[in-house]
C-alpha positions in Angstrom: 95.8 123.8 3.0 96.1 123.5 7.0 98.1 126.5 7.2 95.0 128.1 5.0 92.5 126.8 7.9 94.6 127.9 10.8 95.0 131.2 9.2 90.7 131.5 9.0 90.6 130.0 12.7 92.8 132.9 14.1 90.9 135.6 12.5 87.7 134.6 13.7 89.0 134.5 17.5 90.5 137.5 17.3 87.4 138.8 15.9 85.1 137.2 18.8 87.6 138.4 21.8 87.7 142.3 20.1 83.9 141.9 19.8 83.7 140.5 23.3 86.1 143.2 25.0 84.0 145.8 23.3 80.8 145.2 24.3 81.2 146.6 27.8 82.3 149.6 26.6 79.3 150.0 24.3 76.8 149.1 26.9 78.7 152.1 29.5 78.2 154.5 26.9 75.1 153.6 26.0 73.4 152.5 28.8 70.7 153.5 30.6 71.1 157.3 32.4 70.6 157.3 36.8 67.3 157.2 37.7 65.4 160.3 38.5 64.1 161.0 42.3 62.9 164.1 44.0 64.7 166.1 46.7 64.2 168.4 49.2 65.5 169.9 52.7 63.6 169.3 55.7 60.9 172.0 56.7 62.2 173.9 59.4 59.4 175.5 61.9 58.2 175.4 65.5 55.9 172.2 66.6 54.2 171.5 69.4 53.2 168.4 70.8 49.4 167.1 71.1 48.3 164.1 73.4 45.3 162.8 71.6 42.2 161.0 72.9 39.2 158.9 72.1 36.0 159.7 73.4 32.0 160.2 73.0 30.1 163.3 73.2 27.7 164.3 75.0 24.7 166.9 75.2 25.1 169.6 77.6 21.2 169.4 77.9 18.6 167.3 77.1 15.1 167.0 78.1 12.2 165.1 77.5 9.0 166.9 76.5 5.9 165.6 78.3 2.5 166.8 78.5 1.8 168.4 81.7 -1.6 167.7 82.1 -3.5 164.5 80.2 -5.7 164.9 77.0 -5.8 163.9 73.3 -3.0 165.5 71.0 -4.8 167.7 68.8 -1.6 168.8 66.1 2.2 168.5 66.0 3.6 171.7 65.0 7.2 171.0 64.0 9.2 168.7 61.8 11.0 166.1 63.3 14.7 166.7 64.0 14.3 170.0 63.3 15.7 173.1 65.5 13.8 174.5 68.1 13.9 177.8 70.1 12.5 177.8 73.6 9.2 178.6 73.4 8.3 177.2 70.1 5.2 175.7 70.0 5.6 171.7 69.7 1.9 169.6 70.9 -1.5 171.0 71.2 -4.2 169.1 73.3 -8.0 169.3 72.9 -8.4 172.5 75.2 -12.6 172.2 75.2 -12.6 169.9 78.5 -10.2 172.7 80.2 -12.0 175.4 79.2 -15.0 174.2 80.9 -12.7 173.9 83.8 -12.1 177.3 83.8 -15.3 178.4 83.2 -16.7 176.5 86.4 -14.0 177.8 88.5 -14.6 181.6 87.1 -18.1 181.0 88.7 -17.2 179.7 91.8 -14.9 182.8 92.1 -17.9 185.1 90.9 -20.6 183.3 93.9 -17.2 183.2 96.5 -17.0 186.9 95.8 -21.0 187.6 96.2 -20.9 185.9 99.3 -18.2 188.1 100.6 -19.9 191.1 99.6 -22.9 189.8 101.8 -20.8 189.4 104.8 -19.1 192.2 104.2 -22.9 194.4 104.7 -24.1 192.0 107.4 -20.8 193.1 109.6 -21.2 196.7 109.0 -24.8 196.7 109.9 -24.5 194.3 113.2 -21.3 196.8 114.4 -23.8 200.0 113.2 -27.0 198.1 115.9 -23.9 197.4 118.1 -23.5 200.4 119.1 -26.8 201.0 120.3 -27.4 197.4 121.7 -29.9 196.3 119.2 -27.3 193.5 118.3 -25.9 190.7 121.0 -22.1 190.6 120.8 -22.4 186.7 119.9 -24.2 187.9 116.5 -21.5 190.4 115.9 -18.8 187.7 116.2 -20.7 185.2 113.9 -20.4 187.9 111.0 -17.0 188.7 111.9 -16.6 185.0 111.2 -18.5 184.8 108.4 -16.6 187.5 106.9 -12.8 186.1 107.2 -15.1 182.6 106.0 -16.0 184.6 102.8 -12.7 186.0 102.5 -10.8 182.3 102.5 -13.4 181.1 100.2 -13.1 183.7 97.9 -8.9 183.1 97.7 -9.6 179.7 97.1 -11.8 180.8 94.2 -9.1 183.0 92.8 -6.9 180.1 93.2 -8.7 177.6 91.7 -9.0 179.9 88.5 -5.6 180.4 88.1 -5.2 176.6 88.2 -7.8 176.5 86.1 -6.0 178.6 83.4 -2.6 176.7 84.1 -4.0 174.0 83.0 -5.5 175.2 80.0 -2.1 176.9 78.7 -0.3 173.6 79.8 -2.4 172.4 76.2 0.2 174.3 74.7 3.4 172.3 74.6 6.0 174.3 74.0 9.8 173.3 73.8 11.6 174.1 77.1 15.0 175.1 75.9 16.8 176.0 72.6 18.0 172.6 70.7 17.7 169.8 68.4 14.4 167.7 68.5 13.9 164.6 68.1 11.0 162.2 66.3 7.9 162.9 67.3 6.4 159.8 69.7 2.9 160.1 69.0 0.7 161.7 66.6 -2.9 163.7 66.6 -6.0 161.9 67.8 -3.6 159.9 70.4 -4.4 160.0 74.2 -0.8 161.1 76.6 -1.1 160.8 80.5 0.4 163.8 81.6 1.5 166.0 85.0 4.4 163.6 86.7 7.5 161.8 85.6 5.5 158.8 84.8 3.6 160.6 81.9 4.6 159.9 78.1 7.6 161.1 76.2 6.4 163.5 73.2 9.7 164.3 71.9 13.5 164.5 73.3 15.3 168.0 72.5 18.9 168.5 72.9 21.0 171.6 73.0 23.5 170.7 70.5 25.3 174.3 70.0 28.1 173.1 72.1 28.9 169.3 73.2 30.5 167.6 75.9 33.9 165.7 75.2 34.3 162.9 77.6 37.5 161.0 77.5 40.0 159.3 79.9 43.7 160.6 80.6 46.3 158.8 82.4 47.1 160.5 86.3 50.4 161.8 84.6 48.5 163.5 81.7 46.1 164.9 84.3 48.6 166.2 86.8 50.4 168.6 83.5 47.3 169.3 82.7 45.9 170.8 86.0 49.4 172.3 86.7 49.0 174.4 83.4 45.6 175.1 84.1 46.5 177.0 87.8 49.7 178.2 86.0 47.3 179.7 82.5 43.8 179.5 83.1 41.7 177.0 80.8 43.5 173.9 79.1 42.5 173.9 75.7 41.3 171.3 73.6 40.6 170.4 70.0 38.4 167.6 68.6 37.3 166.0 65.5 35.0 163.8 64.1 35.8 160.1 63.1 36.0 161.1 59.6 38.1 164.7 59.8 41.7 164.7 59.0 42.4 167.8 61.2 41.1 169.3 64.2 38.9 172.2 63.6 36.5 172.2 66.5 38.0 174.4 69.1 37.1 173.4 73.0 38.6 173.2 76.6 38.7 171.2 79.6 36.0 172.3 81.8 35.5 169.1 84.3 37.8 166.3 85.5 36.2 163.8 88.0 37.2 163.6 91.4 38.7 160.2 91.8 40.8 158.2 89.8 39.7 154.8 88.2 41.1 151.7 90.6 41.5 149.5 87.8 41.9 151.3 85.1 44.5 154.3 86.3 43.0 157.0 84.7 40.6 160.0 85.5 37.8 160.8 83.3 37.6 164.4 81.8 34.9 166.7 80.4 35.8 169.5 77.5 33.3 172.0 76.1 33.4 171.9 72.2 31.5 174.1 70.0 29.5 172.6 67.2 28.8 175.6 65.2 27.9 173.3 61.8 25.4 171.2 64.1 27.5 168.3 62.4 28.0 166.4 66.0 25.2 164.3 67.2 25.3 163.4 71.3 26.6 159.6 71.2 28.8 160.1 68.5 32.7 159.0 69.1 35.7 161.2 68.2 39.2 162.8 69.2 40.2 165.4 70.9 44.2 167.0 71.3 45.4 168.8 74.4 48.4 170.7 74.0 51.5 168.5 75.5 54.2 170.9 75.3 55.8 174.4 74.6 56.9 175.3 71.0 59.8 174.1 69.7 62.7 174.0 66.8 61.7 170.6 64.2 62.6 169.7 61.3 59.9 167.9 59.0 59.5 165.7 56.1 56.8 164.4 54.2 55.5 160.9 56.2 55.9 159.1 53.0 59.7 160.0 52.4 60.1 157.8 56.0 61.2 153.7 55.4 61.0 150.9 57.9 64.0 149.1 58.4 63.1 146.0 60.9 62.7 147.9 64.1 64.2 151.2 62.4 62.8 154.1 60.9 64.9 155.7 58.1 65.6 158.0 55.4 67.1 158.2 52.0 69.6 160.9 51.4 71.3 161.9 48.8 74.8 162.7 49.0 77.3 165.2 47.3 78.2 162.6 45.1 74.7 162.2 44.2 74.7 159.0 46.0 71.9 157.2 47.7 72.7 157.1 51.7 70.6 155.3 53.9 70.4 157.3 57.6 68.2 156.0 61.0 66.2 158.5 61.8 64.1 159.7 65.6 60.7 160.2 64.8 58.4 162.8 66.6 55.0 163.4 66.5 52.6 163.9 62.9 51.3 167.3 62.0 48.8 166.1 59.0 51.2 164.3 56.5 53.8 165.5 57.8 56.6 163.7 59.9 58.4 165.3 63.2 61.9 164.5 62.9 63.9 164.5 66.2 67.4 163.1 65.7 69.2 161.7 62.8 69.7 164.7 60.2 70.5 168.1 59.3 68.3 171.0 57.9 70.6 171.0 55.1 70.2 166.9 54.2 68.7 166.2 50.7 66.0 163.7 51.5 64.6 161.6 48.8 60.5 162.6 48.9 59.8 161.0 45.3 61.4 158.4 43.2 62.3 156.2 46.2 60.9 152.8 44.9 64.1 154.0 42.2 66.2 154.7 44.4 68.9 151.4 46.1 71.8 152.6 48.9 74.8 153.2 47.1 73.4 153.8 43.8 74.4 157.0 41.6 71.0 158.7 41.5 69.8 162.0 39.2 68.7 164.6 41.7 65.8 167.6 41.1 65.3 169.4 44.1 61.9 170.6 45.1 60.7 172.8 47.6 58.6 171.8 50.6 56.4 174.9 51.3 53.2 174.9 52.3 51.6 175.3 48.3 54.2 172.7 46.9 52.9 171.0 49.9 49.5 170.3 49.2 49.7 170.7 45.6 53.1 169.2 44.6 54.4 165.7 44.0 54.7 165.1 47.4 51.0 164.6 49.3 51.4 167.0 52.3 48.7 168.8 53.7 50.3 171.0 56.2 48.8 174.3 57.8 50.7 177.7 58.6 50.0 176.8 62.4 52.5 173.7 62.9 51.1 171.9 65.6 51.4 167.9 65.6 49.7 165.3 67.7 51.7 162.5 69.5 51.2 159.0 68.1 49.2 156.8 71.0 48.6 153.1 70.6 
């Protein structure tokens, strides 16, 4: 009977340590297959690199429309924030008290000019009796007199019509240059002092076409700059707009200031952007790029493939052995999406670009390679927008 028992009792261990040895095998040939990631080989092209800068813009001209003479508006003739040429016709005063004006000094011209006709005939006829004594030489001088009198009189006359009708065109505001305007600041029936500085603002206009870019640059920046102005003409520029992933608004540096900033160490510069769209308002903030460098050999990688390590920035490669490899990398300086890379790998590394949350150093990984172009680029599994002109733009804090 015990011998029965032990017999049972060494069956089933030898059944639990078979079933226990085997289990690991199962699980390896079972078990679940590497995880999946996406591969590629840096981009290979020339970069260049950008310095960017903060800034406002600025109209290249503004000015504020006043009436130059006083009177009661009459009409507004535009929509406000509308574009204007110069020329256009923006106020109208009441004209009736200046067409009266006119009309009194077109008869003052028409007397002035009667009255020179008179002593125009009283001087012929005293030099005619002249001649044969019947006139005193005092008389004839009084009509020569009276004559050049007559003649002032009637200038004066011709001038005092011509102010006249300056002042009744000036009821006619028109805009002075081409531009933007503003809101209007009064409306008809409303009396504006006009003819100095001191009379009221109708509307602003601002030629928006092109804008200034004001920024600051540090003396360094400033120095390359001018250097490769005298060495290639103009220094261009590039801006954007707060909310524009790329620069698109072409420009170039047209001013710098002639003193540098004691406190601050910098020098402020002026560039000339366009503003074809008429997108840009004056006031506005933005960013502008200035070319930093000369062309040169990079290698590039979507910014998301790029990990923080503490104080490092690295990458995750992929080995022959289809291996996860964990490399520090030297970044350079963003062209959209994509990252510079300066030091660290080869053009012919296989850099993890999707998959990485699957991806742990040293684990056996399943690799599909996909191309970075400039298509799989923006339309891919990787989130690159990258243009055929590789420029970048230096990070600044």
């Amino acid at each position: 009977m015990r011998s029965r028992h032990f017999a049972t009792v060494s069956v089933l261990a030898t059944a639990l340590v078979v079933g226990a040895c085997s289990a690991p095998q199962a699980q390896q040939q079972g078990g679940p297959p590497p995880p999946q990631v996406d591969v590629a080989v840096p981009l290979s092209s020339q970069v260049a690199d950008w310095n960017g800068y903060t800034g406002r813009f600025e109209s290249v001209e503004r000015v504020d429309v006043r009436a130059r003479v006083s009177g009661y508006v009459k009409s507004v003739a535009f929509e406000d924030g509308a574009r204007v040429k110069a020329g256009d016709l923006l106020f109208t005063l009441d004209d009736r008290p200046f067409r009266a004006t006119l009309a009194q000094a077109e008869a003052q011209l028409a007397q002035a000019r009667a009255q020179l006709g008179q002593a125009q005939s009283d001087l012929e006829r005293s030099e005619k009796l002249a001649e044969s004594g019947a006139v005193s030489v005092e008389e004839l001088e009084r009509n020569r007199t009276s004559l050049a009198s007559a003649q002032a009189t009637v200038a004066a006359a011709e001038a005092g019509v011509e102010a006249a009708r300056l002042d009744l065109s000036f009821t006619r505001v028109t805009a002075p240059i081409d531009g933007r305007v503003s809101a209007r600041n009064v409306d008809p029936g409303n009396l504006v002092a006009g003819g100095n500085s001191a009379g009221d603002i109708l509307t602003t206009i601002v030629r928006d076409e092109e804008l200034y870019f004001t920024f600051n640059v540090s003396e360094a920046d400033y120095l390359r700059y001018m250097r490769t102005e005298q060495a290639e003409g103009a220094v261009k520029a590039e801006a954007r707009l707060q909310d524009e992933a790329t620069f698109t608004r072409p420009g170039e540096v047209i001013f710098a200031d002639n003193r540098m900033g004691d406190t601050t160490g910098s020098i402020r510069v002026r560039a000339l952007v366009e503003n074809e769209d008429g997108l840009i308002r004056p006031g506005m903030t933005g960013e502008v790029r200035i070319n930093g460098s000369a062309p040169y050999a990079a290698l590039m990688v979507p910014q998301g493939a790029v990990q923080t390590d503490g104080t490092r920035r690295t990458l995750f490669l992929v080995n022959e052995r289809n291996e996860v490899e964990v490399v520090p990398v030297q970044l350079g300086p963003l062209s959209g999406n994509m990252q510079v890379i300066t030091g660290g790998i080869e053009a012919s590394d296989r850099v993890i670009v999707n998959g990485l949350l699957r991806a742990r150093p040293g684990a056996t990984v399943n690799p599909v390679s996909v191309q970075l172009d400039y298509e799989t680029a923006a339309e891919g599994p990787v989130t690159v927008q990258s243009r055929p002109a590789m420029t970048a733009r230096r990070i600044t804090n």
